[in-house]
N, C-alpha and C positions, 0 to 999 in steps of 0.2 A: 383784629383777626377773629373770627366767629369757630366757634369748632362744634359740633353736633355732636352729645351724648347719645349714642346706640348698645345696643345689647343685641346678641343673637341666641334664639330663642329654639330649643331644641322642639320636634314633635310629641315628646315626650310629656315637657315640663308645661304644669300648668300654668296658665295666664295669670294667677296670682301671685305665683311665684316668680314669675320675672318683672309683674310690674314693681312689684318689693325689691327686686334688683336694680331695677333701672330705678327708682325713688332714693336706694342707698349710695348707686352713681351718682346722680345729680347733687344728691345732698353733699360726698365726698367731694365733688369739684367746685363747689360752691355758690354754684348756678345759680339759685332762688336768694341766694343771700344779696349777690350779685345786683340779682334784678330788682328787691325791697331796695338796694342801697339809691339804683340808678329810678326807679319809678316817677320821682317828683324830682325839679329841679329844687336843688338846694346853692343859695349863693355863698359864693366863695368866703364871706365875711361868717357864716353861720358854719361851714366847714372847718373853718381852723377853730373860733370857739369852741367847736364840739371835740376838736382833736386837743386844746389846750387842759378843758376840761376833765377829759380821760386820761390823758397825763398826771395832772395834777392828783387826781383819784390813786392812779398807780404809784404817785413817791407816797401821798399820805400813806394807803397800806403797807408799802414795802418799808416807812419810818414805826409806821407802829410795829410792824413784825418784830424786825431788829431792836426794839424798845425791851418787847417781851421776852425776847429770849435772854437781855441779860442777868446774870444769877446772881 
């Protein structure tokens, strides 16, 4: 499904301040993150690595956290 980020643009409001709106849409909906992730093919084998890796990143700090807090 494709959806197009739009903004409507009063006669009022200047051009810089919508395109600061429409920059803070895009970035909310995650469009460019999106498009960095999908730009290059990445194989399947280099994906879960990267997913195993981040993981594992995430229990290390969440063991050190709970390490530190005990008194």
């Amino acid at each position: 499904m494709i959806t197009i980020s739009q903004i409507i643009v009063d006669e009022s409001e200047s051009l810089e301040k919508a395109i600061k709106r429409f920059k803070r849409l895009v970035e909310k909906e995650g469009i460019i993150r999106e498009w960095k992730k999908r730009e290059f093919y990445e194989k399947p084998s280099t994906i879960r690595n990267r997913k195993e890796k981040a993981l594992a990143r995430k229990l290390l700090k969440k063991s050190r956290k709970s390490q530190g807090k005990s008194y």
